[in-house]
ZAMARGU-4260 file (C-alpha; in steps of 0.2 Angstrom, whole numbers, plus 5000, padded with zeros to 4 digits):
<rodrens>
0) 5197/5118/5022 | 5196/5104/5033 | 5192/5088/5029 | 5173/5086/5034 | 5171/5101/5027
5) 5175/5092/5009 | 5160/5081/5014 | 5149/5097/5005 | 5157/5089/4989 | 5155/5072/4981
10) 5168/5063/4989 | 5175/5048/4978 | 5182/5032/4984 | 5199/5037/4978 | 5200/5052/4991
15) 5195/5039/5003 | 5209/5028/4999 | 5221/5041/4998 | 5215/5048/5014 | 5218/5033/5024
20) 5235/5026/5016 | 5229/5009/5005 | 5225/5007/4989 | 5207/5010/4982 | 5207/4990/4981
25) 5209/4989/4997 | 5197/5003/5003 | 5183/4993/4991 | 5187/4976/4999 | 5183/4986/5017
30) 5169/4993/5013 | 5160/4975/5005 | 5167/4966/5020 | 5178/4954/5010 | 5191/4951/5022
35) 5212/4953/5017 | 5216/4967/5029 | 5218/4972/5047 | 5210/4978/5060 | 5219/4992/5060
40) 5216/4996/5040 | 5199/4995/5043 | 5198/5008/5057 | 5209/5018/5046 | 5197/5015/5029
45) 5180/5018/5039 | 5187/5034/5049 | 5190/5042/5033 | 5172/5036/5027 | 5164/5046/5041
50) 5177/5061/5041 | 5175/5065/5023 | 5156/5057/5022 | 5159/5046/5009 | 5143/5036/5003
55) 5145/5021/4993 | 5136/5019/4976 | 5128/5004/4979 | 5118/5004/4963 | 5131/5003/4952
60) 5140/4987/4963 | 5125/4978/4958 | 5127/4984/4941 | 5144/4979/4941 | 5139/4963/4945
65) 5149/4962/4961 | 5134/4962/4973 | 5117/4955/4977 | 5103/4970/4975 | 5094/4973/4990
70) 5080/4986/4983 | 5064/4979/4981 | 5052/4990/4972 | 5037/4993/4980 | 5020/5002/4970
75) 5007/5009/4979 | 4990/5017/4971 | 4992/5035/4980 | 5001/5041/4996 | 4989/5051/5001
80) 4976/5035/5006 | 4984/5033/5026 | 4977/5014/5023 | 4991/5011/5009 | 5003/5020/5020
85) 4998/5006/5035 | 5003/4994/5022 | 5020/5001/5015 | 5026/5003/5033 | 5023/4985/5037
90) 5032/4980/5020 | 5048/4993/5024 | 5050/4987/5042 | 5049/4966/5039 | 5063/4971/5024
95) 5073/4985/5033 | 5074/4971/5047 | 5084/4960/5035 | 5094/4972/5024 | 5083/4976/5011
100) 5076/4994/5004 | 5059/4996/4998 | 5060/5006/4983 | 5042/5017/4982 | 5034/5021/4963
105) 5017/5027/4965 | 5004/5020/4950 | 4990/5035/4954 | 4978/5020/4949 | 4984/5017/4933
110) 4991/5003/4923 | 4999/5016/4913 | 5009/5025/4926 | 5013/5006/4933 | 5020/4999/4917
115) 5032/5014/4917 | 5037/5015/4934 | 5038/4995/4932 | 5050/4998/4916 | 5061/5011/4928
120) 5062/4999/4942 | 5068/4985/4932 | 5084/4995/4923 | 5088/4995/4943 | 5091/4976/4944
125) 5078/4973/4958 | 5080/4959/4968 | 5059/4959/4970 | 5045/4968/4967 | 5028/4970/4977
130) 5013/4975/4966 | 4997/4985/4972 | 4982/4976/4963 | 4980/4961/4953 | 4976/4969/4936
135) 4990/4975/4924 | 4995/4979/4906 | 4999/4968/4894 | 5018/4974/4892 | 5019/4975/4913
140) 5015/4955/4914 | 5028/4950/4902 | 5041/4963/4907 | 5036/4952/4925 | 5037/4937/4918
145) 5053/4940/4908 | 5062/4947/4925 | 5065/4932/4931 | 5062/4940/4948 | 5050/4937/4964
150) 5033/4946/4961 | 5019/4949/4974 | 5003/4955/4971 | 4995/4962/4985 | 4979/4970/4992
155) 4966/4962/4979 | 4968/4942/4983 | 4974/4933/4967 | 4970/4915/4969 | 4980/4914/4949
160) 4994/4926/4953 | 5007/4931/4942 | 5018/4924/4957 | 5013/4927/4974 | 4999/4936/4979
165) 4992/4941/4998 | 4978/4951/5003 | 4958/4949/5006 | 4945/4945/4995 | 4935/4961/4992
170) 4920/4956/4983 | 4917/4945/5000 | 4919/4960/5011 | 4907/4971/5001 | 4896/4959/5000
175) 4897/4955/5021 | 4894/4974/5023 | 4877/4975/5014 | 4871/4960/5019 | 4874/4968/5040
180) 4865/4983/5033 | 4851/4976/5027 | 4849/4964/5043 | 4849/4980/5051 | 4834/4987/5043
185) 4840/4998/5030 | 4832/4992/5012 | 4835/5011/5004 | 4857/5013/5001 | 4866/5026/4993
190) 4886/5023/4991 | 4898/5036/4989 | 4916/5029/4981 | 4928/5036/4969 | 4931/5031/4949
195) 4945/5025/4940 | 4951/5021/4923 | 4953/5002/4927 | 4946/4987/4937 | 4952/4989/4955
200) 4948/4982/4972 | 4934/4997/4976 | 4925/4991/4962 | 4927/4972/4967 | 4921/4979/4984
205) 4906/4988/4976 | 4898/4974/4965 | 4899/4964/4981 | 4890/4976/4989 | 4875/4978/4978
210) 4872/4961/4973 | 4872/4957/4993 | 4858/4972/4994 | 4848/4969/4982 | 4850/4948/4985
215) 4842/4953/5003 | 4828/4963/4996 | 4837/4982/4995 | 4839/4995/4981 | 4859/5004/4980
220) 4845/5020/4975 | 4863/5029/4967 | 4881/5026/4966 | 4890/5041/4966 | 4909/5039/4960
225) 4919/5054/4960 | 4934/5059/4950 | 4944/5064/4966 | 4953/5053/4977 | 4946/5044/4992
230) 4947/5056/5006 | 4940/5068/5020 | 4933/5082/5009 | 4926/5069/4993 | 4918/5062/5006
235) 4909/5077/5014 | 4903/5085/4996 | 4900/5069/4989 | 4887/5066/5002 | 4881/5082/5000
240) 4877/5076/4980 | 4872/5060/4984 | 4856/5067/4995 | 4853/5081/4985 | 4850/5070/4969
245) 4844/5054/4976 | 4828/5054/4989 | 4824/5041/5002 | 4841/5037/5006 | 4842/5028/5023
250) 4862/5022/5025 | 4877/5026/5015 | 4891/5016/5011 | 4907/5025/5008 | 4923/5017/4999
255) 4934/5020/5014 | 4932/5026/5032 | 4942/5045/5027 | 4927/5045/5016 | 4914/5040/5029
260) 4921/5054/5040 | 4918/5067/5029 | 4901/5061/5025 | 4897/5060/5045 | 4903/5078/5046
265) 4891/5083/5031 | 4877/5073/5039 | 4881/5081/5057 | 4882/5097/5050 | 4866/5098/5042
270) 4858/5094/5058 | 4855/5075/5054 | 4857/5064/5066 | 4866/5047/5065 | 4860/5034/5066
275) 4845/5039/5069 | 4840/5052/5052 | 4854/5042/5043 | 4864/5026/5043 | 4884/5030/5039
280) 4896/5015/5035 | 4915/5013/5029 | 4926/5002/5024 | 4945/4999/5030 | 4944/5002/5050
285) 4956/5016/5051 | 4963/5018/5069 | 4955/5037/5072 | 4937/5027/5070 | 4940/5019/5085
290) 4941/5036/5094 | 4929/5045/5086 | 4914/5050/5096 | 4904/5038/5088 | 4912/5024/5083
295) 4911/5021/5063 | 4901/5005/5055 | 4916/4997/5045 | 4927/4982/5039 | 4943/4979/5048
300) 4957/4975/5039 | 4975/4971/5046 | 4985/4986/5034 | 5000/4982/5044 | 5000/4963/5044
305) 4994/4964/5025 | 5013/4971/5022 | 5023/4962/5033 | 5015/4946/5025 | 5020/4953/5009
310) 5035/4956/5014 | 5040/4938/5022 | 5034/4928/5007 | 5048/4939/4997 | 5062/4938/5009
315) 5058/4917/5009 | 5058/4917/4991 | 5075/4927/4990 | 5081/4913/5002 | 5074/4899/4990
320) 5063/4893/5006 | 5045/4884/5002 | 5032/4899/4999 | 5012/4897/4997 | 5008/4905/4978
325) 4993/4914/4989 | 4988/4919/5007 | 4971/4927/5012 | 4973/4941/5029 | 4954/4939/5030
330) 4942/4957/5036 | 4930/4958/5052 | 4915/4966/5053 | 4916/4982/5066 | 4896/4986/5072
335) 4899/5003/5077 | 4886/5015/5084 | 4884/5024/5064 | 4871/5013/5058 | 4857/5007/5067
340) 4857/4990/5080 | 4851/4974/5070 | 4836/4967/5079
</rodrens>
């Protein structure tokens, strides 16, 4: 058997070391770059590492207290909601950039599931962690608090964060949103959203919404919030309930643009016709809305800047640099061609 085909086993650093002639000191010293050996013993030490495809437990260095961690955990609601995905992709890159992993628990909108997860992550000795939401258990925030560790909260604006917190005040941007709609005529609003078991930033979102309507002289005639999670298909049947059970409805407000999408499809389907039969507005400003046939009535908000953001105020509290406690990425307003013009 040759030696890369020993590469289909766990390969120890002792193999390693034997392999290439030193010691297994001397193989460790290589591979954390400490310096005490030639040139020539490296070459030897890292053409075995690729020979035999040797990878370094770098979880247990930290463990052995040898080396700084490099993971920061990372929790994000649900993977299948592509505006959270915008967000952990700008997290991962600003961290990959400088030598950092993000490590991905998913909360399923739970503080249950992100107590655990936050319990886990911990007995891996991060270096950070990035929350999704302000709200959490009462064992999660002293866990935090007793980590000794960076925290930022993002996506839901804490101006009182546990630690750091970046994102955009939702209440604000619901509240932007019915107050266009009802400039533009629409006084009769239905909203179409999904439930869960705590506060989060949809809900912020929504009280905003309705005390903006009702404030400019509208009625929100139903909310309907699903036990689904907010995507294409909720969207379309959820429209389908809303007008079956709720008369007069002129514009609906969906919880995301994946959910506005299926409600337009519902709408279009029907033979409605929008925005002249029926007003349709999101939230979030994914980029498909901006090549969609008609473009979608929605909020922007910069996903991607929202977790590079997150991302640089952890490194520059990892390098003890000066860090704001908060940092608002602000939404805009998109008037698309789904609801009618404002006069």
């Amino acid at each position: 058997m040759s030696e890369k085909t020993s590469k289909n086993n766990k390969v120890s650093l002792s193999e390693v070391a034997r392999a290439a002639g030193v010691s297994k000191m001397t193989a460790s010293r290589v591979l954390r770059n400490e310096g005490g050996y030639s040139e020539v013993t490296r070459a030897k030490v890292m053409e075995k590492v690729d020979t035999l495809g040797y990878l370094p437990n770098r979880l247990a260095a930290v463990f052995a207290g040898d080396k700084t961690s490099t993971f920061v955990g990372v929790s994000i609601p649900d993977l299948g909601n592509e505006v959270f995905t915008q967000v952990l992709e700008g997290i991962d890159r600003k961290l990959g950039a400088l030598g950092h992993q993000s490590v991905l628990g998913l909360t399923q909108h739970t503080e249950q599931e992100e107590e655990k997860w936050i319990r886990t992550v911990l007995s891996w000795q991060p270096a950070g962690l990035i929350l999704t939401g302000r709200y959490h258990s009462t064992g999660a925030i002293e866990m935090l608090r007793n980590a000794g560790i960076p925290v930022v909260e993002i996506w839901d604006l804490n101006t009182s964060p546990l630690d750091m917190s970046v994102g955009l005040n939702h209440f604000d941007s619901g509240f932007d949103m019915g107050r266009y709609l009802i400039s533009c005529g629409y006084r009769n609003i239905g909203y179409v959203g999904t439930s869960h078991d705590t506060a989060n930033a949809a809900s912020t979102r929504l009280d905003g919404f309705c005390k903006s309507v009702e404030g400019g002289g509208g009625t929100v005639v139903r909310q309907l919030c699903l036990h689904d999670t907010a995507t294409y298909y909720p969207g379309y049947y959820g429209t389908e309930q809303l007008l079956s059970s709720a008369s007069g409805i002129e514009c609906i407000f969906f919880q995301n643009d994946a959910m506005a999408f299926g409600g337009l499809q519902y709408c279009e389907a029907k033979g409605m016709s929008v925005p002249d039969d029926i007003g349709i507005a999101g939230w979030g400003d994914l980029p498909i809305a901006s090549v969609m046939r008609k473009r979608l009535t929605s909020m922007h908000v910069p996903h991607l800047k929202l977790g590079q953001a997150a991302a640089e105020m952890m490194l520059a509290r990892l390098s003890d640099e000066p860090v704001p406690s908060c940092r608002d990425i602000e939404f805009r307003l998109i008037p698309g061609s789904t609801v009618s013009a404002c006069s």
